[in-house]
N, C-alpha and C positions, 0 to 999 in steps of 0.2 A: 504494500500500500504506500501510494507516494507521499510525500511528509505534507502536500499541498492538500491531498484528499482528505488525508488526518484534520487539518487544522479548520477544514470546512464543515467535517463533520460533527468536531468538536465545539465550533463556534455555534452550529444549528441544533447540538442537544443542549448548551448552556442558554442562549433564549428560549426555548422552549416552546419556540414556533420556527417554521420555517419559509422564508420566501422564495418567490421566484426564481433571484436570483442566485440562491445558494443552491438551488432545486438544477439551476439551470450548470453552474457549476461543478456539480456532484455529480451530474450525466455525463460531464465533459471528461472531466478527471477518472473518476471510478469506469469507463468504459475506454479509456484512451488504448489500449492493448486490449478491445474487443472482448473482455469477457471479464466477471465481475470474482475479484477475488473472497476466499472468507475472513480477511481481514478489514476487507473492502465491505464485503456485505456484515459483519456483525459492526461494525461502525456504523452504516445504515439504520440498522436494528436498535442499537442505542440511542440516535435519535429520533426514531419511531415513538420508541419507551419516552423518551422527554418531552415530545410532542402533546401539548394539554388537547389542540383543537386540530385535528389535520385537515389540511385542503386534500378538494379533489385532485388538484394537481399535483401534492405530495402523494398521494395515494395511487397515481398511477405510477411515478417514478417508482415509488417502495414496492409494490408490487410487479410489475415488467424487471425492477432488478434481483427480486429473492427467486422469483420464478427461473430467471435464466440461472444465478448461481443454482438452486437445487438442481433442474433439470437439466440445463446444458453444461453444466461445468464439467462434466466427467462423461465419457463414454459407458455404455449407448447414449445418444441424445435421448430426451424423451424420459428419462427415469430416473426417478432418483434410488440412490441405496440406502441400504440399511443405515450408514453412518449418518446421509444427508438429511432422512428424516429425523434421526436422531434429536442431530443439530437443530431441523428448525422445531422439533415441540417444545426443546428445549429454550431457544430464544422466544418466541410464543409466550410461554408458561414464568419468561426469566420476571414480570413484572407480576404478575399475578391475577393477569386480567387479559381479554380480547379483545382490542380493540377494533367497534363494528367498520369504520370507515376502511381500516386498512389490512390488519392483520386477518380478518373473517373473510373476506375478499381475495386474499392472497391464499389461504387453505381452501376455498371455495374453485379458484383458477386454477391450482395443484392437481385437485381428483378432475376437473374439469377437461384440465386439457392433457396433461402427464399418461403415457402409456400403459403405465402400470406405478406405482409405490409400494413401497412393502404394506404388511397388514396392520403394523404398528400406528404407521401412519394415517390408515384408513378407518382404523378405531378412532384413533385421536378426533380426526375429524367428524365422523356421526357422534360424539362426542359432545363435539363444541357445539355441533349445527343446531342439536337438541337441545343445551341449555340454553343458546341464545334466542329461538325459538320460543323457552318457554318462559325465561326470564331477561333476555338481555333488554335495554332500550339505544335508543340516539338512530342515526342517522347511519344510512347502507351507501355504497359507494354510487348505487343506480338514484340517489335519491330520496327513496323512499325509506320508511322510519320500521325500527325495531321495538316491537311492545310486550312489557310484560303481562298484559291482562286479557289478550285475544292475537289469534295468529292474523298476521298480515300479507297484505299483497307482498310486501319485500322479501318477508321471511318464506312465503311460497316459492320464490324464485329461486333464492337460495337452496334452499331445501331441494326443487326439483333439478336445480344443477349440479347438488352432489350426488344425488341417491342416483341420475341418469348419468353422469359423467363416464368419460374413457377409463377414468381408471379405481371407480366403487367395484363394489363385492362382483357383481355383475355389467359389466359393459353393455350400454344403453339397454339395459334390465334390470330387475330391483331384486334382492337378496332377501333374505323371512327376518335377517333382524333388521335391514331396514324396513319392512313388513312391519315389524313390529314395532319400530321405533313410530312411525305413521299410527299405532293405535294408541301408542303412551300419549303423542299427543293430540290424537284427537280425543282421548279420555278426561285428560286433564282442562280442556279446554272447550269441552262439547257446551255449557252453558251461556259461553262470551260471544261478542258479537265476532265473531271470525271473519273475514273475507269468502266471500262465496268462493274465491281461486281455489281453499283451502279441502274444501270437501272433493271439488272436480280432483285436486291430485290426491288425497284419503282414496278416493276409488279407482284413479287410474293408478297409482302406487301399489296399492292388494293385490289388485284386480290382474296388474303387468306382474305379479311374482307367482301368482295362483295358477294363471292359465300364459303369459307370456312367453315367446322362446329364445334362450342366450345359447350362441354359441359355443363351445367350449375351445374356440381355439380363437375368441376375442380377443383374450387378454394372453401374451407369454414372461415369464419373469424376467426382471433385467439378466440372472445368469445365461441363459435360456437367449436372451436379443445378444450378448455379447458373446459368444459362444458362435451363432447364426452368422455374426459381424465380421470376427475374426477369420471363420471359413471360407467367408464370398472375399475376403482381401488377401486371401491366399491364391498368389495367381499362378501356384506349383502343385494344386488341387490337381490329382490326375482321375479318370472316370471310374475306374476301380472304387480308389477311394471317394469319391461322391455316391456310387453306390451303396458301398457299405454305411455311407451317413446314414441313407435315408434307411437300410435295414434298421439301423439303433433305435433310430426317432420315432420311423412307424414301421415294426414288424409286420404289418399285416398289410404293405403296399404291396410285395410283390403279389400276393394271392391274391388281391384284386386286380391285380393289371392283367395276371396271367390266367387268371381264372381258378384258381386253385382257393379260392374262399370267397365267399358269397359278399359282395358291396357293400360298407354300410346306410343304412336307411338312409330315403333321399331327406332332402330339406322339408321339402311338401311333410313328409311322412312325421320326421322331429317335431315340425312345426305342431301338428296335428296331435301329436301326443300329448307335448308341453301343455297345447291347449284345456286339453282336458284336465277338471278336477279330482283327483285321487281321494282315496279314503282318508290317507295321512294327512290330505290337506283341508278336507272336511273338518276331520278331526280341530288342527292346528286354530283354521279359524274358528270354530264353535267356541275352542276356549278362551279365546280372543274376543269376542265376543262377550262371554260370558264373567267376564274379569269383572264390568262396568254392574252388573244385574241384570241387567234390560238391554232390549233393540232401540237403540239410540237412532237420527235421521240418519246419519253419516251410516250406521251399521244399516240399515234398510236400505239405502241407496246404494251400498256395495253389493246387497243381498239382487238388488233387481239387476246390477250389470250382471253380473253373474247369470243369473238363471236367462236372461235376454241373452247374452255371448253363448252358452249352451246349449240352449233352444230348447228350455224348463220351464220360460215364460207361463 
């Protein structure tokens, strides 16, 4: 970190706001060698923490620079590791609070856009997104406000961009504990005046983990992409050995190319499965349900997508 970047960043935690100019600055300096160091970026981080009021336009620098340090600083692009989550719950967590304009924002763009993070990092975040949903206030970076006494249009947004992000439990599909995280609050929360947004994603959130279809080869682990990475930049790869990759990866290509094992099921066919509701998940939601005493609107309104997607109507 150059002594110039230090002392801008130092000057912008000791006022305890930050202007344009220092803003303008600290993009200059902190990216002059194209990529944001973590000297670079926990200096950031500290004046974040000093920060009483953040502009929007401090919040897009703070964010566009923790994003590229996590995800672009280390190969693969795209992911962070086990260290880099570490690192940021730990700067997060170093004041004792989440701040909605920037730092909610920034874990928000993480699952949002990142290929995959570890699972540490993925808790952390359904985490945070739930208590700030249930209790956070102030101002989101789109505008709109954070309430502790009913869910909001903000807080739907956020919500629906973690729980659908590239890189949650399921890749643009929803996972049973965020399923579930969606009943805690719609439980806690069924009597307040909620956003109407609020119910439509309660049922399209269920509804996309009940009968929705993911993938299984959406998401792969950062070992897993650099691993993929190294092999395609090996340009002493002979055919031999790329065969033998793909025997390791998927035993069971050669017996479908060559007919010696049966295809697996098409898309059409997964899709059609997923679709349908299981016993287990009967099960799962009745006692989801049944947590509150009663069929709540939100609980009736999931109940009619369902039996209408089925054709139980």
């Amino acid at each position: 970190m150059s002594m110039h970047f230090a002392d801008i960043a130092r000057t912008a935690a000791a006022d305890g706001g930050i202007c344009t100019d220092e803003i303008l600055a600290m993009r200059e300096a902190g990216w002059a060698d194209g990529k944001m160091t973590r000297a670079e970026a926990e200096a950031i981080f500290a004046a974040q923490h000093a920060t009483a009021n953040p502009s929007a336009e401090w919040s897009d620098f703070f964010v566009e620079a923790m994003q590229q340090h996590v995800l672009e600083g280390s190969e693969p692009r795209g992911y962070a590791s086990e260290e880099e989550a570490r690192w940021l719950v730990e700067q997060v967590k170093a004041d004792g609070k989440v701040c909605s304009m920037t730092e909610l924002e920034l874990l928000t763009r993480i699952i949002e856009k990142a290929s995959n993070v570890p699972n540490s990092l993925k808790d952390y975040v359904i985490e945070v997104i739930e208590d700030e949903v249930l209790t956070g206030t102030g101002p989101t970076r789109d505008g709109g406000e954070l309430s502790d006494t009913h869910v909001t249009d903000a807080e739907c947004k956020l919500t629906r961009r973690v729980i659908f992000g590239v890189a949650s439990d399921r890749p643009a599909a929803i996972s049973r504990r965020e399923a579930e995280m969606l009943f805690r609050i719609k439980d806690a929360t069924q009597h307040a005046s909620n956003a109407p947004e609020f119910k439509r994603l309660f049922v399209q959130g269920v509804g996309n983990y009940l009968m929705g279809f993911a993938s299984t080869s959406g998401q792969i682990s950062r070992d897993r992409a650099l691993e993929l990475d190294t092999f395609i930049a090996n340009n002493e790869v002979s055919v031999g050995r790329f065969m033998g990759e793909i025997a390791v990866a998927a035993p069971n290509a050669f017996g479908v190319v060559f007919g010696k094992r049966e295809a697996a099921p098409s898309r059409e066919d997964q899709v059609a499965a997923d679709a349908a509701v299981t016993t287990s998940e009967q099960s799962w939601i009745d006692a989801q349900i049944g947590l509150n005493g009663k069929v709540d609107e939100y609980d009736q309104a999931l109940l009619e997508f369902i039996a209408e997607e089925t054709g139980r109507a």
